[in-house]
NUNU-962172 format. One record per residue: x, y, z of N, C-alpha, C in turn. Coordinates in pm, whole numbers. Each point is the difference from the previous one (the first is absolute). Layout:
# NUNU-962172
((X, Y, Z), (X, Y, Z), (X, Y, Z))
...
END
This chain:
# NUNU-962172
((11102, 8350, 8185), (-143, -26, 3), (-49, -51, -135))
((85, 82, -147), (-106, -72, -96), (96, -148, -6))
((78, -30, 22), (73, -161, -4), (-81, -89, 84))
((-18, 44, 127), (-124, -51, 54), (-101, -21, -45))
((-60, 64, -47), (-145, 26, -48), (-39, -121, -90))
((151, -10, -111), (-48, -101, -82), (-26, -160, 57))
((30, -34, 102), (-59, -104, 19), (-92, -2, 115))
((16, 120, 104), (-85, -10, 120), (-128, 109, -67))
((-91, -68, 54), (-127, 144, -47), (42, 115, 130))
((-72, 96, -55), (37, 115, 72), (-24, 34, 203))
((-75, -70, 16), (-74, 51, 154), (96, -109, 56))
((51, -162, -60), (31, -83, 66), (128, 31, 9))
((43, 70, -95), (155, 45, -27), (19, 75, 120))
((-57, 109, 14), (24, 87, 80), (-2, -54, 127))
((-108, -47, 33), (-56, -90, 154), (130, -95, 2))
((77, -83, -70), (101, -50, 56), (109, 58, 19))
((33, 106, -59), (81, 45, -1), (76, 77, 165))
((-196, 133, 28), (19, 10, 99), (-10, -51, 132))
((-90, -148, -72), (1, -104, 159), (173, -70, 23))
((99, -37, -92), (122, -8, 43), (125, 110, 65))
((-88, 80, -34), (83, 180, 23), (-52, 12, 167))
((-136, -22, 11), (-11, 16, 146), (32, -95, 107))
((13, -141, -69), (57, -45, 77), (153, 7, 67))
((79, 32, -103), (127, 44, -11), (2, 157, 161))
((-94, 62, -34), (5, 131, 65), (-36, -79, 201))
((-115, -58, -62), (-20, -73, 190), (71, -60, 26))
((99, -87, -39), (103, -108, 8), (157, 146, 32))
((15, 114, -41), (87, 83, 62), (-45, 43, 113))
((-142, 42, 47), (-103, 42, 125), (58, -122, 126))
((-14, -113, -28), (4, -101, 75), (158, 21, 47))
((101, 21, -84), (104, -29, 5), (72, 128, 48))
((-24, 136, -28), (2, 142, 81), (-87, 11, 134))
((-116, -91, 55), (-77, -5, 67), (-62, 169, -5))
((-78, -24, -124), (-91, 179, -26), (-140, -57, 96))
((-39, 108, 18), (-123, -34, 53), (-120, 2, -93))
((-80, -32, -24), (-107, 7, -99), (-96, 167, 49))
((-34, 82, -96), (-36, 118, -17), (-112, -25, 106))
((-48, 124, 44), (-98, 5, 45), (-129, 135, 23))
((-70, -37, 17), (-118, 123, -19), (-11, 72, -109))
((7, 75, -21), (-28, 121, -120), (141, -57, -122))
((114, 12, 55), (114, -31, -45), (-14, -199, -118))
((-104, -50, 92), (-42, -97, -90), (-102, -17, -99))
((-127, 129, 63), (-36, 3, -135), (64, 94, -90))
((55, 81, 52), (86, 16, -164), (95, -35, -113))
((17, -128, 119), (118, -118, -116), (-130, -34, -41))
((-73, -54, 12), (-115, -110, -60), (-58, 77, -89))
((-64, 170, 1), (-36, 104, -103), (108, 2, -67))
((118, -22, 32), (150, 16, -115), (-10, -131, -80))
((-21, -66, 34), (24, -161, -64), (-117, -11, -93))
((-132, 85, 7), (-98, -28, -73), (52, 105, -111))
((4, 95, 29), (51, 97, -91), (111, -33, -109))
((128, -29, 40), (125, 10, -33), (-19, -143, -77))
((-15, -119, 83), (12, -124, -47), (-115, -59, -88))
((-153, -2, 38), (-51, -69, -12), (-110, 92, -143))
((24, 124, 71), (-48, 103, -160), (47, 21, -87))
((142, 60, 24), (92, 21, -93), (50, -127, -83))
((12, -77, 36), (103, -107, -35), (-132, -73, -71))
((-108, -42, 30), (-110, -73, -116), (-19, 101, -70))
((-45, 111, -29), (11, 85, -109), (137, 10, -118))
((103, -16, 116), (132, -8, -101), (14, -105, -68))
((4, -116, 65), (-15, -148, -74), (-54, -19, -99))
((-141, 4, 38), (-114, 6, -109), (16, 98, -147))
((85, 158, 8), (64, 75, -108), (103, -70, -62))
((83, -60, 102), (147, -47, -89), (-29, -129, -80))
((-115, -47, 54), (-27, -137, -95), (-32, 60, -154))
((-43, 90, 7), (-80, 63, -148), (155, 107, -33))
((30, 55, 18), (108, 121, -52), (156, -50, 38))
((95, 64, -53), (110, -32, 27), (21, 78, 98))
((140, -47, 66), (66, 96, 116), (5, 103, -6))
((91, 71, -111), (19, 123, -8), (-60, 95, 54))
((-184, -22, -128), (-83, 77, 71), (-46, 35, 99))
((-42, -146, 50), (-12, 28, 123), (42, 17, 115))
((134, 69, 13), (100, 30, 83), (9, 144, -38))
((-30, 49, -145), (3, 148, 5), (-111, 34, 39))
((-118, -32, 7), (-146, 30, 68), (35, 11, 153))
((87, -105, 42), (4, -6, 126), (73, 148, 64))
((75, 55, -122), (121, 93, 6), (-127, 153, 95))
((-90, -58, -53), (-115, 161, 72), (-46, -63, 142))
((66, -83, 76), (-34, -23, 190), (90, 162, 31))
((87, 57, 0), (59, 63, 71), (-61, 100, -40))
((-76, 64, -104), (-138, 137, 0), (-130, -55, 11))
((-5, -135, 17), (-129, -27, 31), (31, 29, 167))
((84, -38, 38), (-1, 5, 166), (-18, 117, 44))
((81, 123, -49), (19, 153, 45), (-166, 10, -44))
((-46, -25, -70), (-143, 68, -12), (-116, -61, 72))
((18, -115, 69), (-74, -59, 79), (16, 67, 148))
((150, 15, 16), (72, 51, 106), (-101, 127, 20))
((42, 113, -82), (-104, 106, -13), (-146, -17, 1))
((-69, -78, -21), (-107, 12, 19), (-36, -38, 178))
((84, -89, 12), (-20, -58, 151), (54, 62, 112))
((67, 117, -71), (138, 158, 107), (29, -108, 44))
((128, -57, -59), (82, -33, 57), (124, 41, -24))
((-13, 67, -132), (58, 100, -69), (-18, 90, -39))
((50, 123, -81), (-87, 111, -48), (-21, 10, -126))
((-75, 72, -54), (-66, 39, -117), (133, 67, -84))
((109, -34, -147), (56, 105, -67), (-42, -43, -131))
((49, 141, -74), (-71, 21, -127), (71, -75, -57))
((164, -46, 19), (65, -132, -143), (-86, -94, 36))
((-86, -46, 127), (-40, -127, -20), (-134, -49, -119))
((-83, 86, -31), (-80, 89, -83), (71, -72, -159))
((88, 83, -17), (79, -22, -57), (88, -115, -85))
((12, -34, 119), (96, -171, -47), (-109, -72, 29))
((-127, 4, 19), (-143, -88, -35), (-92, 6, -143))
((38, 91, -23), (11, 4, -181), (76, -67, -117))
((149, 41, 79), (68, -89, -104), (15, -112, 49))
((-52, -78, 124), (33, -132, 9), (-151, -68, -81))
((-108, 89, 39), (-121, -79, -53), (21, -3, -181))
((47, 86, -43), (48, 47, -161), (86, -151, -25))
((102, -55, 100), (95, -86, -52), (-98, -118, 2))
((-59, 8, 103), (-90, -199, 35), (-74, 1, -198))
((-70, 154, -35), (-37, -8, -106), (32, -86, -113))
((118, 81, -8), (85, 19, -109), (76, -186, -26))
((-9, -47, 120), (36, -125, -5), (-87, -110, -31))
((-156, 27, 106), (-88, -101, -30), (-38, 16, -169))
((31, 34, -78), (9, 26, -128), (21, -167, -37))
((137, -5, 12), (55, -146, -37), (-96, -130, 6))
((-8, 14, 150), (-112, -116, 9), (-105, -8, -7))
((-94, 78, -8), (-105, 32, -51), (-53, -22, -155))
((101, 59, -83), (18, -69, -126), (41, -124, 23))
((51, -84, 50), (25, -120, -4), (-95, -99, 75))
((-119, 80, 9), (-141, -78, 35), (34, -59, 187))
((65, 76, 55), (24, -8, 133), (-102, 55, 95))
((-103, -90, 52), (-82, 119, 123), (13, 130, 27))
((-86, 58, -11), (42, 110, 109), (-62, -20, 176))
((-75, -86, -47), (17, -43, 138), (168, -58, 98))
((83, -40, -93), (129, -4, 21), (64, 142, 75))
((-34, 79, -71), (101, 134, -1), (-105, 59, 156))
((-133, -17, 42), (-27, 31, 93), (26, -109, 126))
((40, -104, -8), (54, -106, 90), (125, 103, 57))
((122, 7, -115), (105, 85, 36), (10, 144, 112))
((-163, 35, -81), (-3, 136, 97), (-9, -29, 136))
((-87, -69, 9), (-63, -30, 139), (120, -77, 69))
((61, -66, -30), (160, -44, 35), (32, 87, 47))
((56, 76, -83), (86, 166, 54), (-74, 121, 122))
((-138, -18, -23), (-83, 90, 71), (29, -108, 151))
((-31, -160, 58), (-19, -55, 88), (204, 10, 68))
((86, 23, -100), (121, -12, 50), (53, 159, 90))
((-49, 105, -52), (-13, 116, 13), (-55, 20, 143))
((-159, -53, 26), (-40, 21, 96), (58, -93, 141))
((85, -164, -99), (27, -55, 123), (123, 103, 63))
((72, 51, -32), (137, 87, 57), (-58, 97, 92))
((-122, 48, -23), (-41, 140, 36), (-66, -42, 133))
((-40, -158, -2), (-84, -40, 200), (144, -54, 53))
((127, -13, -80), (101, -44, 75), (38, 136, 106))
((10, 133, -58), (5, 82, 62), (-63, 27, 115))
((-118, -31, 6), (-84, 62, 64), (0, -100, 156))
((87, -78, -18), (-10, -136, 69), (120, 50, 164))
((-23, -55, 137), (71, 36, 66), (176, -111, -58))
((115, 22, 58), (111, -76, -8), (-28, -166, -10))
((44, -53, -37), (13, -184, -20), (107, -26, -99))
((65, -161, 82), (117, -20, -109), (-59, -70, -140))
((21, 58, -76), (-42, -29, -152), (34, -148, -43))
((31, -65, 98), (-14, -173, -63), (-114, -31, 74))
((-28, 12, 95), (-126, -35, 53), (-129, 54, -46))
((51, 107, -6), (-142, 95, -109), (-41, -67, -129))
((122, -61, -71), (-43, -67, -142), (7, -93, 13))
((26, -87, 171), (-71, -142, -12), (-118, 20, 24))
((-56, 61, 59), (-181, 1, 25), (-43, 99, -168))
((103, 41, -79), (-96, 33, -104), (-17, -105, -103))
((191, -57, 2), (-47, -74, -134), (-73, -127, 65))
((0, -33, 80), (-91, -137, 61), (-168, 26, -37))
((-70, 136, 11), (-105, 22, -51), (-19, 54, -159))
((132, 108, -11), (-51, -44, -139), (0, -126, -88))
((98, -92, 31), (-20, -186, -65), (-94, -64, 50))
((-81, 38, 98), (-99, -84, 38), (-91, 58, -100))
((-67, 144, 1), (-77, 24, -131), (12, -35, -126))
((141, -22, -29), (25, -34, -107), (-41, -110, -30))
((70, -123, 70), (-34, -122, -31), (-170, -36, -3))
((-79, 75, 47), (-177, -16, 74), (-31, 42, -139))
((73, 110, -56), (-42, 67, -156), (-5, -152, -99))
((143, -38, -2), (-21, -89, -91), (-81, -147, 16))
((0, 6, 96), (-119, -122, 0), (-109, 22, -62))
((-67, 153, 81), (-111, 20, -78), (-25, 15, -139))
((76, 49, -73), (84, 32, -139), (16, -113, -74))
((20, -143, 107), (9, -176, -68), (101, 70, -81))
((143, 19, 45), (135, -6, -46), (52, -139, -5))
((129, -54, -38), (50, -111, 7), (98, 5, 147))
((-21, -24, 64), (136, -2, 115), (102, -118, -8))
((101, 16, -67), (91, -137, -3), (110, 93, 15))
((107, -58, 78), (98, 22, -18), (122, 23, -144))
((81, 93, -1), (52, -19, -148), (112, -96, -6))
((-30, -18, -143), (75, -133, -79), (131, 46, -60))
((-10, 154, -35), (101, 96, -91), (88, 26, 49))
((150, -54, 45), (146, 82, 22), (-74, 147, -32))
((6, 77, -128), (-20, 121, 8), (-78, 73, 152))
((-156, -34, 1), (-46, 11, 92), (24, -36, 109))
((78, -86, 47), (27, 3, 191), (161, 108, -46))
((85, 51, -93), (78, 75, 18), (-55, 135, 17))
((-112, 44, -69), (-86, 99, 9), (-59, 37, 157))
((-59, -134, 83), (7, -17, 99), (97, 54, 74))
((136, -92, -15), (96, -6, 119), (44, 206, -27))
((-68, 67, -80), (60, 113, -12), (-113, 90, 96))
((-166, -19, -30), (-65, 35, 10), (-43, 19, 170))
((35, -131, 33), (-32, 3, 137), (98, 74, 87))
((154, -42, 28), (63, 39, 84), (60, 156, -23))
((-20, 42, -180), (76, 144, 9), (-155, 79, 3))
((-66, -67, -133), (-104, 145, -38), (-121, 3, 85))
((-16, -120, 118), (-78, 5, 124), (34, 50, 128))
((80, -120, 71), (66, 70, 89), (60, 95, 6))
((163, 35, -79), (21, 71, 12), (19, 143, -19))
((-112, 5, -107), (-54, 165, -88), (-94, 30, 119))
((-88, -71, 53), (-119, 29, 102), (55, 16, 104))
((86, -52, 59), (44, 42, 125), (95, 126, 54))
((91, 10, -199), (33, 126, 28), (-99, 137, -48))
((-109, -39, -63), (-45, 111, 15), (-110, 63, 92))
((-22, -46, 122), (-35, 2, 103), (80, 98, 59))
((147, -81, -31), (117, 73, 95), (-19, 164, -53))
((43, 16, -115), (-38, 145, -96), (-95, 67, 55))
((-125, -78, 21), (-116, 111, 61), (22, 28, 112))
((65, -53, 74), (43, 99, 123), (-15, 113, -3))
((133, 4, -90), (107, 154, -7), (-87, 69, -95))
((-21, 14, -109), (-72, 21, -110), (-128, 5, 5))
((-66, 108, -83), (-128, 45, -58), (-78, -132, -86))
((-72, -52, -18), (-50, -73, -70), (10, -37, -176))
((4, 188, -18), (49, 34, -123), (149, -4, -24))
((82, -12, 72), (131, 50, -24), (11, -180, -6))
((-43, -66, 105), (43, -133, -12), (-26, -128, -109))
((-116, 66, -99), (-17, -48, -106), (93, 30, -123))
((97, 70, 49), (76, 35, -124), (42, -154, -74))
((-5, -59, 83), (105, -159, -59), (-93, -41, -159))
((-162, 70, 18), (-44, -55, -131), (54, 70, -126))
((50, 147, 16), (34, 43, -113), (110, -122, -90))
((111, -14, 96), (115, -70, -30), (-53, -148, -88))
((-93, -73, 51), (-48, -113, -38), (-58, -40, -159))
((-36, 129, -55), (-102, -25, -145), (143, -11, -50))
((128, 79, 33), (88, -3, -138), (83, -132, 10))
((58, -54, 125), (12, -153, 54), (-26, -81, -61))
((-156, 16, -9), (-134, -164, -6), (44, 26, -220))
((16, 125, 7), (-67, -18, -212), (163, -54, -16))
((94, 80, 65), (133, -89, -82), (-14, -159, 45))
((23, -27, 112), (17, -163, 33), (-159, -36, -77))
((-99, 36, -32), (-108, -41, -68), (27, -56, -135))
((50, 102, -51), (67, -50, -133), (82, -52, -31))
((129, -17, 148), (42, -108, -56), (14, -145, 9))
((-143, -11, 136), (29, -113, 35), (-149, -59, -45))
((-134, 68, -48), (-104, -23, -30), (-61, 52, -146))
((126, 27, -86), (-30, 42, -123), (-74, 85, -78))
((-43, 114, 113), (-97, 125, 22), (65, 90, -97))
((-126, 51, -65), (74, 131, -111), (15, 109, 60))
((100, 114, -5), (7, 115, 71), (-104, 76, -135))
((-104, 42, -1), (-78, 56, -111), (27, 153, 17))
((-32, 111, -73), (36, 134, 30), (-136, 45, 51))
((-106, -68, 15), (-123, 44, 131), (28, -65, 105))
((139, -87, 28), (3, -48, 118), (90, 100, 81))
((104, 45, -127), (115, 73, 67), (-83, 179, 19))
((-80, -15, -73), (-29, 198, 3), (-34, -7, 143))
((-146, -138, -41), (-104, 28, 126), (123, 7, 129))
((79, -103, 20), (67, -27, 124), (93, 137, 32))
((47, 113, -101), (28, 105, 5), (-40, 67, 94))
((-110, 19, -62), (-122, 118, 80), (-57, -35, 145))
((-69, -182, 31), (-34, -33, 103), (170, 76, 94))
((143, -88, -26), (96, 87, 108), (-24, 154, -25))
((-1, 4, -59), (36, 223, 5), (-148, -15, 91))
((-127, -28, -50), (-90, 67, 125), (28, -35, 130))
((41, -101, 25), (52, -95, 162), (104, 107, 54))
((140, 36, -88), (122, 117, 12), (-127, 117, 70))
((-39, 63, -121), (-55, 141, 12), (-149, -2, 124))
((-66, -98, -11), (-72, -43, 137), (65, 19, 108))
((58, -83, 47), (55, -79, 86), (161, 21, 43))
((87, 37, -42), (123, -16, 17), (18, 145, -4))
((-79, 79, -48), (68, 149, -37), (-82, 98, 96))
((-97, -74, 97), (-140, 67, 58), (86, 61, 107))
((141, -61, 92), (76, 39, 146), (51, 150, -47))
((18, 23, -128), (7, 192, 3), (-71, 102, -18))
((-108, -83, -15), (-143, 125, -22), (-52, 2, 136))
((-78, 139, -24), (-103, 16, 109), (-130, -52, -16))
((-16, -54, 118), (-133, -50, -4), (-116, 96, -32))
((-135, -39, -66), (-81, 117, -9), (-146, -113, 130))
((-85, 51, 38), (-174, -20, 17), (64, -10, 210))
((-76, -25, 21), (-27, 2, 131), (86, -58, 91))
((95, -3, 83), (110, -90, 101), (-61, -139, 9))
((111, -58, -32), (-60, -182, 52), (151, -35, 61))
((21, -108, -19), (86, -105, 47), (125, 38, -111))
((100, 48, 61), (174, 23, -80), (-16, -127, -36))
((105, -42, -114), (40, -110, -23), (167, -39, 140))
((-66, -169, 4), (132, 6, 134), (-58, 21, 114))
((-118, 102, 50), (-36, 23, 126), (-71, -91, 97))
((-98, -97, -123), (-63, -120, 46), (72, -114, 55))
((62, -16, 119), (133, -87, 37), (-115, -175, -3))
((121, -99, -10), (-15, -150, -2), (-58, 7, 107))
END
């Protein structure tokens, strides 16, 4: 995304990105003969696609143009306790005291990090783009649940088809540049972007929410902040700073002690929804 970024502006980046990703997804529909979603089951691809694609992803864009990867991949590292605590508020899960817990030290790490850029005269309107990223990615997992069965290529052709349609409507209004790119770098960024980190991250994590809690299925963000800062640095010349490494410390240990460590405690406040019980 930030290789992108540098030559596509952000909403147009994204909007092409996921208008070639969905085509890719209807062009397998046609060719599996899926049926296109229907009733309730369609608006919740289309509420998924606004959510997942068209919120998340212009908020993210719009951050990575201003900050490096790193960061903003360890910000991203708090979807899997942002989710359990959304989860909980909505019983879809229950109330435990690590989650409490690992919401301290993850909010302590976002701290401890926006330090860097902040001194470096970076928005903070930036660092709240990120949140709201993480908060809209969180909640998209949590209506996947709630959703009856559908095969997850068809589900994220009717999402990403609406979230790129918003997208692209954004940047018009926005008077972005829409040109195609000129940069080898950028259509390789592309040829990566579309067929692995569109299609096929979205379609398998559809598959995940099946089986899986909302929270449990966000684990993949922990893994990602430490990923994005090594290949960051060495392929985008990003400093590993020691407010990048503390903060990114603490954001995983609260996500661990949130989130990953919550399946041996007892729940405390009133019966809601087990994690797992809410079936696809």
């Amino acid at each position: 995304m930030r290789f992108s970024n540098r030559e596509l502006d952000p909403l147009w980046g994204a909007g092409l990105r996921f208008s070639l990703a969905a085509f890719l997804l209807i062009a397998a529909m046609l060719v599996m003969r899926l049926a296109l979603p229907r009733g309730r089951v369609l608006a919740g691809a289309v509420a998924y696609g606004l959510l997942n694609f068209a919120v998340s992803f212009s908020l993210a864009y719009y951050a990575l143009s201003h900050v490096q990867a790193g960061l903003g991949q360890t910000v991203f590292g708090l979807v899997p306790l942002a989710t359990l605590l959304l989860a909980i508020l909505q019983r879809q899960e229950r109330l435990r005291v690590a989650a409490a817990v690992g919401a301290v030290l993850a909010v302590a790490g976002v701290a401890v990090m926006a330090r860097a850029p902040l001194s470096a005269s970076v928005s903070p309107l930036v660092l709240l783009a990120l949140l709201g990223s993480v908060l809209a990615f969180a909640q998209a997992g949590i209506l996947v649940r709630r959703l009856p069965p559908v095969h997850p290529i068809a589900f994220n052709a009717v999402g990403m088809a609406t979230g790129s349609a918003v997208l692209l409507v954004g940047s018009l209004i926005a008077r972005e540049t829409q040109a195609l790119p000129t940069l080898a770098t950028t259509w390789l960024a592309l040829a990566y972007l579309v067929p692995v980190g569109s299609v096929l991250v979205f379609v398998l994590s559809v598959v995940v929410l099946k089986y899986w809690p909302a929270s449990r299925a966000a684990y993949a963000f922990v893994l990602i902040p430490v990923v994005t800062i090594v290949l960051s640095a060495w392929l985008d010349d990003e400093p590993i700073t020691s407010s990048l490494v503390i903060g990114g410390v603490l954001v995983l240990g609260g996500v661990y002690v949130g989130a990953l460590r919550t399946r041996n405690e007892v729940p405390v406040g009133p019966p809601g929804l087990e994690p797992g019980t809410n079936a696809l």
